[in-house]
Backbone atoms as SQL, in Angstrom:
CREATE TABLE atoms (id INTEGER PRIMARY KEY, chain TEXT, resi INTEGER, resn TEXT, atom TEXT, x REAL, y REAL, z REAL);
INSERT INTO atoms VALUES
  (1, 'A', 1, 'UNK', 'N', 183.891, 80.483, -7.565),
  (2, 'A', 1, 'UNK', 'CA', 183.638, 79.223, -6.910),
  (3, 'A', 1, 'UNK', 'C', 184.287, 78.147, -7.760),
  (4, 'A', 2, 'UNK', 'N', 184.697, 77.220, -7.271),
  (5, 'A', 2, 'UNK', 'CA', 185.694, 76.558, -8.059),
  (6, 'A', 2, 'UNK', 'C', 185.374, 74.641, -7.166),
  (7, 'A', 3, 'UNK', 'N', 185.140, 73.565, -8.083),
  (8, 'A', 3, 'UNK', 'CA', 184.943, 72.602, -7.211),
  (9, 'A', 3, 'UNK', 'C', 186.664, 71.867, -7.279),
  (10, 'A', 4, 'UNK', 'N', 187.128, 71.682, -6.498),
  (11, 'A', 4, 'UNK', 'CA', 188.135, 71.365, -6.159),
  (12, 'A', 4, 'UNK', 'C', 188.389, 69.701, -5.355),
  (13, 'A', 5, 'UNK', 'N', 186.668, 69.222, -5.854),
  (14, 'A', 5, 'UNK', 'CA', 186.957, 67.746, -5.612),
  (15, 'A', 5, 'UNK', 'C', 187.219, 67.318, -6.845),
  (16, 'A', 6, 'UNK', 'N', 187.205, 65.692, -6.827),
  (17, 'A', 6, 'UNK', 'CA', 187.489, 65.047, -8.219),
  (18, 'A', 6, 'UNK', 'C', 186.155, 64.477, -8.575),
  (19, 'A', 7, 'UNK', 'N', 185.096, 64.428, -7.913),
  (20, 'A', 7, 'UNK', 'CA', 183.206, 64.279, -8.723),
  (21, 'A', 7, 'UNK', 'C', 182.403, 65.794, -8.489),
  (22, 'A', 8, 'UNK', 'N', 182.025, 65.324, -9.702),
  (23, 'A', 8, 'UNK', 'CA', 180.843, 66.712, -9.714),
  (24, 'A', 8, 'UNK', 'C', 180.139, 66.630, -8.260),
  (25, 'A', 9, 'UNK', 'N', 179.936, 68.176, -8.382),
  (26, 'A', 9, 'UNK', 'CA', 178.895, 68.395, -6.785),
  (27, 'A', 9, 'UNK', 'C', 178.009, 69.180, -7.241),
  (28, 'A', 10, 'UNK', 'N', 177.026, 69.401, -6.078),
  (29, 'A', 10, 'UNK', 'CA', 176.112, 70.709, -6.743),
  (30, 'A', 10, 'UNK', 'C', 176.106, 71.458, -5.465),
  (31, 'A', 11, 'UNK', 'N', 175.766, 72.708, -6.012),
  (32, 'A', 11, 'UNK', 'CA', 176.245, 73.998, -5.026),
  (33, 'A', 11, 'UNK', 'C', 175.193, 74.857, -5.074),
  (34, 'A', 12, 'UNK', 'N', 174.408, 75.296, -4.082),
  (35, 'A', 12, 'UNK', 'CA', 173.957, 76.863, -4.122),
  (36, 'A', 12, 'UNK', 'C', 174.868, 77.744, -4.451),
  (37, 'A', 13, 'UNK', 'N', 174.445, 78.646, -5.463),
  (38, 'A', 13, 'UNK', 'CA', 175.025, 79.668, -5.703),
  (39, 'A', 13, 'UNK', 'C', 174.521, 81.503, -5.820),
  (40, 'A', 14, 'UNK', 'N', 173.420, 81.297, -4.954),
  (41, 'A', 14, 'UNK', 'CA', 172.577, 82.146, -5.281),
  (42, 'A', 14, 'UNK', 'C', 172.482, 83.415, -4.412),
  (43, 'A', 15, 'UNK', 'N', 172.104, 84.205, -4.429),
  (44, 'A', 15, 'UNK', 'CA', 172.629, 86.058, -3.884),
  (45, 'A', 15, 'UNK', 'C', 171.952, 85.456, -2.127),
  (46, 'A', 16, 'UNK', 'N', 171.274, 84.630, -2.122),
  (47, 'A', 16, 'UNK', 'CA', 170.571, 84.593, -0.782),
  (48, 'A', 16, 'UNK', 'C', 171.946, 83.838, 0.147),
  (49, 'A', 17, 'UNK', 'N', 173.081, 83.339, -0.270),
  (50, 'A', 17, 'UNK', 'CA', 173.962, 82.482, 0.184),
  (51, 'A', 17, 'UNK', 'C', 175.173, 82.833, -0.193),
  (52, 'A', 18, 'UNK', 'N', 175.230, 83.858, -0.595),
  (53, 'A', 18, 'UNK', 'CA', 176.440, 84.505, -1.463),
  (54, 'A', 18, 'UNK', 'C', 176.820, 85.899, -0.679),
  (55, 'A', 19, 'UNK', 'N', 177.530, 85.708, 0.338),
  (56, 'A', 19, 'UNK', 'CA', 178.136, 86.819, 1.012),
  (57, 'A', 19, 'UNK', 'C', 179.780, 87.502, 0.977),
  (58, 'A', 20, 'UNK', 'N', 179.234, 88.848, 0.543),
  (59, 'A', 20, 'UNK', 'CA', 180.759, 89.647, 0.472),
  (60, 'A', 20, 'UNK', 'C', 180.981, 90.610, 1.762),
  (61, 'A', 21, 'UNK', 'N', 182.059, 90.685, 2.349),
  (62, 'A', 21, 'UNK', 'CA', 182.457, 91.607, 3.402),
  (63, 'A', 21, 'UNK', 'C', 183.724, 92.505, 3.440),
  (64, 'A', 22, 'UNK', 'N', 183.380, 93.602, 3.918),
  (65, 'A', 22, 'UNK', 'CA', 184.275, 94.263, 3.755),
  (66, 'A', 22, 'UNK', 'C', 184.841, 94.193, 5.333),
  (67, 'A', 23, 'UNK', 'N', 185.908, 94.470, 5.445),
  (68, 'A', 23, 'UNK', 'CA', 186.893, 94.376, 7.156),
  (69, 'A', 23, 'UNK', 'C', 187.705, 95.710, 7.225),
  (70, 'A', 24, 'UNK', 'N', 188.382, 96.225, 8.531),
  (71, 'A', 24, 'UNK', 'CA', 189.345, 96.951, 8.345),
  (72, 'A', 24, 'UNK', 'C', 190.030, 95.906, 8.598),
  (73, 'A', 25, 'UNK', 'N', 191.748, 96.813, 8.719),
  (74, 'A', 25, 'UNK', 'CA', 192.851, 95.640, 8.888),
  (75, 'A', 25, 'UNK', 'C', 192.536, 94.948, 10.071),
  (76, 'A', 26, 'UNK', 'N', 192.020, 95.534, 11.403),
  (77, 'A', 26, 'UNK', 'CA', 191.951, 95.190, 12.800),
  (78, 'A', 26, 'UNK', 'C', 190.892, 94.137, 12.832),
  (79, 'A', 27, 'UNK', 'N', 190.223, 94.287, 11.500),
  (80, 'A', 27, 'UNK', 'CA', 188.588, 92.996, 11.789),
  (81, 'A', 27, 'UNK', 'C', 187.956, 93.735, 12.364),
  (82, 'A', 28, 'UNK', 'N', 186.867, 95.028, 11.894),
  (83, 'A', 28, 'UNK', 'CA', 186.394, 95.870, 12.098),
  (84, 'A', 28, 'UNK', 'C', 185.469, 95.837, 10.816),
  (85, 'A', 29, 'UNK', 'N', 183.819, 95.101, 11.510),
  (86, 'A', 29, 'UNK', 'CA', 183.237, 94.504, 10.031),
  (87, 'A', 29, 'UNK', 'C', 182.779, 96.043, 9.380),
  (88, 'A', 30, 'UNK', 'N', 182.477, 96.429, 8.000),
  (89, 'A', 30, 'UNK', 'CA', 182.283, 98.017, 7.831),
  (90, 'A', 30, 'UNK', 'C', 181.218, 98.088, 6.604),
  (91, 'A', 31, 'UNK', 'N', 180.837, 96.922, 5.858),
  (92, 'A', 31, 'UNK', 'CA', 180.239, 96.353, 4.993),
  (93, 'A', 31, 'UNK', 'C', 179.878, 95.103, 4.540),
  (94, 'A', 32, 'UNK', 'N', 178.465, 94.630, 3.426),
  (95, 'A', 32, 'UNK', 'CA', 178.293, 93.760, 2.965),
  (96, 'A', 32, 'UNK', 'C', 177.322, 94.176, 2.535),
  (97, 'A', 33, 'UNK', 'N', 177.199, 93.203, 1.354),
  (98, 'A', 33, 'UNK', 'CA', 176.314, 93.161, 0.309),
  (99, 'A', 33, 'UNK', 'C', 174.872, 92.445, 0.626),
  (100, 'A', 34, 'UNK', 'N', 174.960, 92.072, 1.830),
  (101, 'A', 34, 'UNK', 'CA', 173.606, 91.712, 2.218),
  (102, 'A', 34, 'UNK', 'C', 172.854, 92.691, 2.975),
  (103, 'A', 35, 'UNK', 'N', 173.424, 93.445, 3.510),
  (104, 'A', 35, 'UNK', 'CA', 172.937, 94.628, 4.693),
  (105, 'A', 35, 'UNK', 'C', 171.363, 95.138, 3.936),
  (106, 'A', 36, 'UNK', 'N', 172.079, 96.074, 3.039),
  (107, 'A', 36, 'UNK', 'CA', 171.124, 96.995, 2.082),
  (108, 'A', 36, 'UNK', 'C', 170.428, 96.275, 0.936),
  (109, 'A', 37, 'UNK', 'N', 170.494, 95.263, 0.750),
  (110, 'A', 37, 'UNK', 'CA', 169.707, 94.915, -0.532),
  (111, 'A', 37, 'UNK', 'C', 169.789, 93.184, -0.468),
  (112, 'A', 38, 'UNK', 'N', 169.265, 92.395, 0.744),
  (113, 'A', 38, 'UNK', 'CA', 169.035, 90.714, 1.152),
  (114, 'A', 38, 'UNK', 'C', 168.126, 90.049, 0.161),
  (115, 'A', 39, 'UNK', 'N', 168.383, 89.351, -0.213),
  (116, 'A', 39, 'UNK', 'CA', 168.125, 88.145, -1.651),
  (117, 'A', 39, 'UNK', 'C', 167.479, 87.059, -0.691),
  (118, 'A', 40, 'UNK', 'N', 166.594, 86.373, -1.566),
  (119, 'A', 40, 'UNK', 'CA', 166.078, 85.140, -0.886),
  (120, 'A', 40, 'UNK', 'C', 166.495, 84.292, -2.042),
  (121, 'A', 41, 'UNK', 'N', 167.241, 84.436, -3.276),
  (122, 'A', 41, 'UNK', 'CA', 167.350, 83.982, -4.913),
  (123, 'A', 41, 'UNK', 'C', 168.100, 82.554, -4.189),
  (124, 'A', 42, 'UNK', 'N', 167.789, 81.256, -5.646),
  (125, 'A', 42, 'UNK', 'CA', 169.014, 80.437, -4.960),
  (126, 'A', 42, 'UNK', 'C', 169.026, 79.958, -6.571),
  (127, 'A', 43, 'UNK', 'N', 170.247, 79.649, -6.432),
  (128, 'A', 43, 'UNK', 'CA', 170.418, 79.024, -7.908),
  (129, 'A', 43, 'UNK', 'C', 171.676, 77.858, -7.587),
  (130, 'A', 44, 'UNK', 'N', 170.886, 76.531, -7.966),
  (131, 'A', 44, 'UNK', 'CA', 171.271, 75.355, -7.858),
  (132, 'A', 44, 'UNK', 'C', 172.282, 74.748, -9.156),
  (133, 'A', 45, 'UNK', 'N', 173.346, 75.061, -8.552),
  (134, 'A', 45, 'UNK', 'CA', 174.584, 74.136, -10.225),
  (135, 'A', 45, 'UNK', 'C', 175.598, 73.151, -9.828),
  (136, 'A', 46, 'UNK', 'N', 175.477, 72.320, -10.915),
  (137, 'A', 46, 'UNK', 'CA', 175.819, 71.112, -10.948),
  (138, 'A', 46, 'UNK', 'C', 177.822, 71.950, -11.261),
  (139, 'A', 47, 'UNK', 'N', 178.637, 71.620, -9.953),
  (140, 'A', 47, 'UNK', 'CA', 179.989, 72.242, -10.878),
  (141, 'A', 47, 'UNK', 'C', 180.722, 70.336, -11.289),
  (142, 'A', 48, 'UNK', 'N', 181.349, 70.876, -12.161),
  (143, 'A', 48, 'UNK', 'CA', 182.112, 69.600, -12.628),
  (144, 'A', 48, 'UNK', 'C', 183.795, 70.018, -11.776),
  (145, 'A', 49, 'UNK', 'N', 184.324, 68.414, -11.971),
  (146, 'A', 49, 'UNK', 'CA', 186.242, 68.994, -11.182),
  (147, 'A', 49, 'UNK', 'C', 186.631, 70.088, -11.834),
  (148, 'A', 50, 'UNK', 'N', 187.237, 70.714, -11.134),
  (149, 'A', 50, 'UNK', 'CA', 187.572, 71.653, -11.417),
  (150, 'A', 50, 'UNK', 'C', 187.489, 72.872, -11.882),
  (151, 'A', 51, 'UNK', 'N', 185.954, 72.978, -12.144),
  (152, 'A', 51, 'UNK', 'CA', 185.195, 74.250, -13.395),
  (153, 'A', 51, 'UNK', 'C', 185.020, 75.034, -12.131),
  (154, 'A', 52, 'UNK', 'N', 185.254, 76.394, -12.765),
  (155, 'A', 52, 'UNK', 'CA', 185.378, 77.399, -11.729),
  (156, 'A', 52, 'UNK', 'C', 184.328, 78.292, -12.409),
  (157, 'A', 53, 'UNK', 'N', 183.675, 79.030, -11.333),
  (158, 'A', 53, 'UNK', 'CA', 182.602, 80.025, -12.132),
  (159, 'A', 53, 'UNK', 'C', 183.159, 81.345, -11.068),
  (160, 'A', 54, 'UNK', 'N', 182.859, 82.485, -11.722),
  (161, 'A', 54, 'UNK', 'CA', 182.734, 83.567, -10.840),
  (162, 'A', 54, 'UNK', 'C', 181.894, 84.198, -11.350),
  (163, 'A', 55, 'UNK', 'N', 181.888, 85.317, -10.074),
  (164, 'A', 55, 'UNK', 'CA', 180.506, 86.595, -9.919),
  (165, 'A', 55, 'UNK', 'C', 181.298, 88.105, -9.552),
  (166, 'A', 56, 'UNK', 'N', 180.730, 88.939, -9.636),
  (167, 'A', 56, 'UNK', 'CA', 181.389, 90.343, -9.203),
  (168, 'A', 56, 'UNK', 'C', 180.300, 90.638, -8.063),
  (169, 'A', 57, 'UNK', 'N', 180.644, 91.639, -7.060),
  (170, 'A', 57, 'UNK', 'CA', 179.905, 92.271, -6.155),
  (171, 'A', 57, 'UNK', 'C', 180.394, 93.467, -6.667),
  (172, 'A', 58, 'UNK', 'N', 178.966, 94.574, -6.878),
  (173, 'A', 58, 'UNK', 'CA', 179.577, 96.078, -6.556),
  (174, 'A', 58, 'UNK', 'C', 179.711, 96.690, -5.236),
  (175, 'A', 59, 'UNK', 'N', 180.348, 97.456, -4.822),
  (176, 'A', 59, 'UNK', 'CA', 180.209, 98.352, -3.634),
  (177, 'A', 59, 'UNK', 'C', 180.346, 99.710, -4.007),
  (178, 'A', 60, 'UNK', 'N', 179.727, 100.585, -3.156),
  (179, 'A', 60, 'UNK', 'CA', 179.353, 101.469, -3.721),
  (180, 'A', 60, 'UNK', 'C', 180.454, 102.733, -3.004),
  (181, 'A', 61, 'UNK', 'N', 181.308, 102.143, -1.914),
  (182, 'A', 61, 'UNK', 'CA', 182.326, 102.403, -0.913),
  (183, 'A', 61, 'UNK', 'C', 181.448, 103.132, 0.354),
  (184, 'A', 62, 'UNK', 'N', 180.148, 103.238, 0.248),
  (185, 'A', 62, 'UNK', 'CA', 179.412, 103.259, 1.733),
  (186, 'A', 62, 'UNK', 'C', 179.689, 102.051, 2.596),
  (187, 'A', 63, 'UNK', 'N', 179.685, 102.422, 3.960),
  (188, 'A', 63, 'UNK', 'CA', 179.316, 101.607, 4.638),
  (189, 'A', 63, 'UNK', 'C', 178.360, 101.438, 5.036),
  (190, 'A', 64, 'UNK', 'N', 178.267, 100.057, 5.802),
  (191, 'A', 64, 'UNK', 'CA', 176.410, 99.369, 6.028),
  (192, 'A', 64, 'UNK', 'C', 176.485, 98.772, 7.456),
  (193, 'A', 65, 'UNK', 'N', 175.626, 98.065, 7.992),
  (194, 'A', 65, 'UNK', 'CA', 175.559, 97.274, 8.831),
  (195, 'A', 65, 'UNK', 'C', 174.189, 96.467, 8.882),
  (196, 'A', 66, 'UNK', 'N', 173.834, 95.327, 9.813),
  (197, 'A', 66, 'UNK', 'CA', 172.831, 94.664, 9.035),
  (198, 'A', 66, 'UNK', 'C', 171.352, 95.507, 8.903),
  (199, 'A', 67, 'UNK', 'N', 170.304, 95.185, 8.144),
  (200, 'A', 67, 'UNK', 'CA', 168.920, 95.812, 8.132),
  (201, 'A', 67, 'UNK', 'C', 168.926, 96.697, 7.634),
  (202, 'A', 68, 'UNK', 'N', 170.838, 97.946, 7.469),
  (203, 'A', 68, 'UNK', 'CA', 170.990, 99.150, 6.512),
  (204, 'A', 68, 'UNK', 'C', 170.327, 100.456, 7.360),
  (205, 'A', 69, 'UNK', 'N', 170.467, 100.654, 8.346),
  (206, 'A', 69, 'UNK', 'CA', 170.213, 101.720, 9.020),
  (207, 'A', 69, 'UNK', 'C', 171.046, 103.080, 8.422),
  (208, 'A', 70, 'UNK', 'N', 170.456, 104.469, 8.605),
  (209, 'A', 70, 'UNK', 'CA', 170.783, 105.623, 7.800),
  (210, 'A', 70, 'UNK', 'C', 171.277, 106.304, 9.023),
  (211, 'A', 71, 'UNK', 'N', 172.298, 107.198, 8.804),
  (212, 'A', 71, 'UNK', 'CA', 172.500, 107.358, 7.389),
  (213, 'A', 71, 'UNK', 'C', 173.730, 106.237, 7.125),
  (214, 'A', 72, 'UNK', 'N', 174.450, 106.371, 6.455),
  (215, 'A', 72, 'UNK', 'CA', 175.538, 105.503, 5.763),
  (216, 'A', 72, 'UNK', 'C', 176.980, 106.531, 5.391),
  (217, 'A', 73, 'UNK', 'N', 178.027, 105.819, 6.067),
  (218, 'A', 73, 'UNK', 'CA', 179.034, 106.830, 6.276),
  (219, 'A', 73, 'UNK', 'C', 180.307, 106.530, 4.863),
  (220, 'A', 74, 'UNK', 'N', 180.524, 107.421, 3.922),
  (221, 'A', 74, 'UNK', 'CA', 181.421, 106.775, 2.828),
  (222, 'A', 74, 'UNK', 'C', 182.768, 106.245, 3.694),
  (223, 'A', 75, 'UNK', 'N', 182.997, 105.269, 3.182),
  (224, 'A', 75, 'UNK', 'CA', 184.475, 104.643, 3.597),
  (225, 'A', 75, 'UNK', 'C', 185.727, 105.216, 3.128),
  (226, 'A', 76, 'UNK', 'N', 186.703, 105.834, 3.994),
  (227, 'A', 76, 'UNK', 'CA', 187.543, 106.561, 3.540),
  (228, 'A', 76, 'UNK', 'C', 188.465, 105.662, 2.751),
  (229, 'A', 77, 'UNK', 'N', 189.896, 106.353, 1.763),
  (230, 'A', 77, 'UNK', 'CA', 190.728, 105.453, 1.390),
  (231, 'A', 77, 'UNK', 'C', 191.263, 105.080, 2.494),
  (232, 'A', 78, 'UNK', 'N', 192.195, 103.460, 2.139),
  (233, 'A', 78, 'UNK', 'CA', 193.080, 102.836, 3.251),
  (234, 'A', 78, 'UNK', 'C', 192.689, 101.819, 2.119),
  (235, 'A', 79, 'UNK', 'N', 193.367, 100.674, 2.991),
  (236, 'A', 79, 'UNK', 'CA', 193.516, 99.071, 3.155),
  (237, 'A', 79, 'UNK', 'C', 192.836, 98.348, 3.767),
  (238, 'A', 80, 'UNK', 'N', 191.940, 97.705, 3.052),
  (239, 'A', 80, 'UNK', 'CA', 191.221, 96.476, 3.696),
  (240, 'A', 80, 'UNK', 'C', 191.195, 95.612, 3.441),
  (241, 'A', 81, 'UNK', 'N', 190.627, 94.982, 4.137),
  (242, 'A', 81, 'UNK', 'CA', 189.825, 93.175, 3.780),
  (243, 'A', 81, 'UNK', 'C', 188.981, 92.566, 3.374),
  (244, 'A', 82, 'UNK', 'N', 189.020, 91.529, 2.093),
  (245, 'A', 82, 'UNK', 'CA', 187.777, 91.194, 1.923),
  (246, 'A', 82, 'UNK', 'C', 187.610, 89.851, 1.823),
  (247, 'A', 83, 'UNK', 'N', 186.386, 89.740, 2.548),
  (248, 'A', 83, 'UNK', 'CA', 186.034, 87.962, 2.956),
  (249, 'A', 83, 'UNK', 'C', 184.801, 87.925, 2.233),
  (250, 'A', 84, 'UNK', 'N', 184.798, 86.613, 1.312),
  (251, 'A', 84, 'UNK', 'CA', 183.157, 86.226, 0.812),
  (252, 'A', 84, 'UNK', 'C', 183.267, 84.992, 1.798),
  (253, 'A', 85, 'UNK', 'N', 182.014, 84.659, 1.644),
  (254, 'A', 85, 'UNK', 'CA', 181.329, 83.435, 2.444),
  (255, 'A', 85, 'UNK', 'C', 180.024, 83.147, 1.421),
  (256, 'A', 86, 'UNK', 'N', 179.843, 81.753, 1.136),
  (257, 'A', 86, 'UNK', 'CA', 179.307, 81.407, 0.679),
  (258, 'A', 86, 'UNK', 'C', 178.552, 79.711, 1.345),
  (259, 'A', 87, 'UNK', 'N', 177.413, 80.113, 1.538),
  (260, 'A', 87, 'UNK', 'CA', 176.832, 79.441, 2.840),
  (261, 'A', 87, 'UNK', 'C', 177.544, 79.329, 3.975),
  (262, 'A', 88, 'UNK', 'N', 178.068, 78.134, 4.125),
  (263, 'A', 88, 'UNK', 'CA', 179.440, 77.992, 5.357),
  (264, 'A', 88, 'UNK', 'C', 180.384, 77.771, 5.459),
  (265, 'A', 89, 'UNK', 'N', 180.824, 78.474, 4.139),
  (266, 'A', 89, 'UNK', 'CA', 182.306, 78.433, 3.621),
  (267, 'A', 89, 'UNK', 'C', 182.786, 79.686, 3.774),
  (268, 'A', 90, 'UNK', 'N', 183.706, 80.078, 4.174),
  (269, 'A', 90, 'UNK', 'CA', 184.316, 81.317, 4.476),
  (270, 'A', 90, 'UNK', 'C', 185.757, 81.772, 3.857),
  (271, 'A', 91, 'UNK', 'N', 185.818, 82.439, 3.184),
  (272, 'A', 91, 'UNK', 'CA', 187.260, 83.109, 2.505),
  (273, 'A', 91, 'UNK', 'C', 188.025, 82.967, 3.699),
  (274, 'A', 92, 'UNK', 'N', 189.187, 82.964, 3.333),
  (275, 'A', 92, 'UNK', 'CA', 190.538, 83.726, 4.097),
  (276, 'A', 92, 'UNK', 'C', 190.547, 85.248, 3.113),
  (277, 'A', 93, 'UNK', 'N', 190.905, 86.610, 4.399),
  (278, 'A', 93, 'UNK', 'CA', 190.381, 87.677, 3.934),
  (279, 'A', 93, 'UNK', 'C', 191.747, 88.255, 2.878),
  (280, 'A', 94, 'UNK', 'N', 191.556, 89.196, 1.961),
  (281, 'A', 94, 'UNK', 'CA', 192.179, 89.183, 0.420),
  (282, 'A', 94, 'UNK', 'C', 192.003, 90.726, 1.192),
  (283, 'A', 95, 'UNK', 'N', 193.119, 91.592, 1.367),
  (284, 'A', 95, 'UNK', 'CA', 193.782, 93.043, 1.343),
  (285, 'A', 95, 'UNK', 'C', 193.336, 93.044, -0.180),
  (286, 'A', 96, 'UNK', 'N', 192.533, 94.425, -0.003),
  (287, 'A', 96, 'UNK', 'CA', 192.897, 95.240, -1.375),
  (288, 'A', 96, 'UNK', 'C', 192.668, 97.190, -0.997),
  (289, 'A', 97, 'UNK', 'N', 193.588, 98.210, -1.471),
  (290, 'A', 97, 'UNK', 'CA', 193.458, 98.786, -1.565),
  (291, 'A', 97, 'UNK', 'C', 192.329, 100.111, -2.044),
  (292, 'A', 98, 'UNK', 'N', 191.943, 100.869, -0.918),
  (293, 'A', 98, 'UNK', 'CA', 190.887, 101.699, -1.694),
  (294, 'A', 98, 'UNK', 'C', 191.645, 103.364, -1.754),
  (295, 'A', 99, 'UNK', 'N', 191.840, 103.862, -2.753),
  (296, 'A', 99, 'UNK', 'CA', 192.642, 104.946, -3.534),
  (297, 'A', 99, 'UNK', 'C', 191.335, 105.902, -3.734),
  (298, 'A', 100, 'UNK', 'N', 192.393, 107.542, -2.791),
  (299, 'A', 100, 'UNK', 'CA', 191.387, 108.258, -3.737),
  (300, 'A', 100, 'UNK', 'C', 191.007, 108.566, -4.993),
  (301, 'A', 101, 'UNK', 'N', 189.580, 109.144, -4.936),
  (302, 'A', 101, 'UNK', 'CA', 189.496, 109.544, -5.993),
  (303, 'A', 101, 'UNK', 'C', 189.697, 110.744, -6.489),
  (304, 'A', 102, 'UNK', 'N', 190.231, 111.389, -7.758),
  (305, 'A', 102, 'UNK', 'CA', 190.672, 112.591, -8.322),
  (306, 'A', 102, 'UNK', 'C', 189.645, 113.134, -8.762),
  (307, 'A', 103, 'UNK', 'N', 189.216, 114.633, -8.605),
  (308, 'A', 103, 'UNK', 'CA', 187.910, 114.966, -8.779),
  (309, 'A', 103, 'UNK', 'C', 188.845, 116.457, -9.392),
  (310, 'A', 104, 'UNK', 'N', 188.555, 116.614, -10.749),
  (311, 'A', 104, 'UNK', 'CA', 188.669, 117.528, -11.480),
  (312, 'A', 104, 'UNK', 'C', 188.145, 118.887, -10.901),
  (313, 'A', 105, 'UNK', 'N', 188.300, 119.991, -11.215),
  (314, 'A', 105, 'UNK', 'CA', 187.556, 121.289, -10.287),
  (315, 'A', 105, 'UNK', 'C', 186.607, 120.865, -11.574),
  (316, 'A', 106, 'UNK', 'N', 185.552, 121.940, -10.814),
  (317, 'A', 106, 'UNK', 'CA', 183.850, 121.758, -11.141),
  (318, 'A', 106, 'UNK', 'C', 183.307, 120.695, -11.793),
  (319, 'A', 107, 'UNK', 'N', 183.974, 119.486, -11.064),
  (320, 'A', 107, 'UNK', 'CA', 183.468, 117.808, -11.390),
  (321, 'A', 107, 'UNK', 'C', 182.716, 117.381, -10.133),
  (322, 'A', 108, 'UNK', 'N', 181.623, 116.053, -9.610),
  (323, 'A', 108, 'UNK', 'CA', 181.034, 116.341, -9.067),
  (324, 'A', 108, 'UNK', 'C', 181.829, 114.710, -8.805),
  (325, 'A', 109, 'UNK', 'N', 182.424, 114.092, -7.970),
  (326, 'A', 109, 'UNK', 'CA', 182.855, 113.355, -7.544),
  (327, 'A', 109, 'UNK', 'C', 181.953, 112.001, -7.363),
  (328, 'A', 110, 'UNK', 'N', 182.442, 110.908, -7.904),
  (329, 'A', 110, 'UNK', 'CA', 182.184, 110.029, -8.706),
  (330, 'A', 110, 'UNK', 'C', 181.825, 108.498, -7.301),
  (331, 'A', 111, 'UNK', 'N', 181.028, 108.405, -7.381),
  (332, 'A', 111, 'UNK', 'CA', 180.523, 107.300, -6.062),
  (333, 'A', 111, 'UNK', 'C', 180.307, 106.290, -6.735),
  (334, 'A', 112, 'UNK', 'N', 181.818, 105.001, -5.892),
  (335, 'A', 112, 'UNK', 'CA', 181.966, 103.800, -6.629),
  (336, 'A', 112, 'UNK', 'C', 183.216, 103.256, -6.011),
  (337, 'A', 113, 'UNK', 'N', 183.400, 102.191, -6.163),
  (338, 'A', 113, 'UNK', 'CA', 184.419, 101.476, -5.611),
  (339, 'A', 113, 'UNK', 'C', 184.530, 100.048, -6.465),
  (340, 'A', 114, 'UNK', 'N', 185.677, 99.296, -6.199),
  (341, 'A', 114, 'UNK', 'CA', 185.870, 98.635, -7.488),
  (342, 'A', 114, 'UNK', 'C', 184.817, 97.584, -7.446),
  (343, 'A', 115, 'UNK', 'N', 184.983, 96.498, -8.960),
  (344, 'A', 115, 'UNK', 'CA', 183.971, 95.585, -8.680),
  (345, 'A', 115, 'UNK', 'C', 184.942, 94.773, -7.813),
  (346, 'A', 116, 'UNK', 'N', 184.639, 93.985, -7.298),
  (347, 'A', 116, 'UNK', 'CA', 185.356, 92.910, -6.655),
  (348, 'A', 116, 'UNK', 'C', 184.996, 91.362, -6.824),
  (349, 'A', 117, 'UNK', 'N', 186.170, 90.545, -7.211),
  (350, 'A', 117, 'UNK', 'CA', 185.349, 88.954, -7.752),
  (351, 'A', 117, 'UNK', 'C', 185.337, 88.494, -6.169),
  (352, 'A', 118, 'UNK', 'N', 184.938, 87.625, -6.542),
  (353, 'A', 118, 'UNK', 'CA', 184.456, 86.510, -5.515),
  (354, 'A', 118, 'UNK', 'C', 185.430, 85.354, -4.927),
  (355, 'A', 119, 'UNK', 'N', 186.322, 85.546, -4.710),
  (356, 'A', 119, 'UNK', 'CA', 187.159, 83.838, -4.366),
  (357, 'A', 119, 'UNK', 'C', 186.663, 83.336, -3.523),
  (358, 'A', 120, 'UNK', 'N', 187.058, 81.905, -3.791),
  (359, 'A', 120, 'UNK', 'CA', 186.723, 80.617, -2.725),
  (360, 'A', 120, 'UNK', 'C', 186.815, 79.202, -3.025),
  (361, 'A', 121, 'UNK', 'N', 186.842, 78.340, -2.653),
  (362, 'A', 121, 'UNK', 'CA', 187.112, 77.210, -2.865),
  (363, 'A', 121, 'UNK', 'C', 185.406, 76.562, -2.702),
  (364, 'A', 122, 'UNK', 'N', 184.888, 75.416, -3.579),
  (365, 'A', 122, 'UNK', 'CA', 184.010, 74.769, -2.973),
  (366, 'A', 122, 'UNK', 'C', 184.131, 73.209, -3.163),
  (367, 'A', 123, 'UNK', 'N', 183.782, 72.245, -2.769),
  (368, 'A', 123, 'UNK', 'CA', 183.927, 70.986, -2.969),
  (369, 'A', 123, 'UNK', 'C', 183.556, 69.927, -2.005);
């Protein structure tokens, strides 16, 4: 989050207002970090011009949908999209690649997907 006016503002920044999404290329919603685990948290900061803060989201490369209904289908590799939104601010969506993973013989394959930061503009 980054304030990109020229006076301090203050911003919610808190997991209850802090949304990550995952897309296919087509806009095919397939995840978020609110589905399975919804925050009511809010955390109120004063940003100064220009001070930028960030956060990571994990994903776990399941997919979700809202309330988290089961089961949950792993997301294959490909190319997607990812949009945060933060209250009613909305990313333009950021392609990033998901690569398999290499699973050694008699290794037990490793459930995870990258962290991913947060972009966005606020101000």
């Amino acid at each position: 989050v980054t304030n990109i006016g020229l006076v301090a503002c203050q911003r919610d920044v808190g997991a209850a207002v802090l949304a990550a999404y995952v897309y296919t290329l087509d806009n095919q919603r397939l995840w978020s970090n609110l589905d399975c685990a919804p925050s009511n948290e809010t955390l109120i900061r004063t940003f100064q011009p220009g001070e930028q803060v960030t956060t990571e989201v994990t994903w776990t490369g399941m997919g979700s949908a809202p309330n988290c209904p089961l089961p949950r289908q792993p997301i294959g590799p490909g190319t997607y999209n990812l949009v945060v939104q933060l209250g009613n601010l909305r990313s333009a969506p950021v392609p990033f690649m998901l690569a398999q993973t290499a699973v050694q013989p008699g290794q037990a394959p490793v459930d995870g997907a990258p962290h991913m930061p947060v972009p966005g503009p606020v101000g």
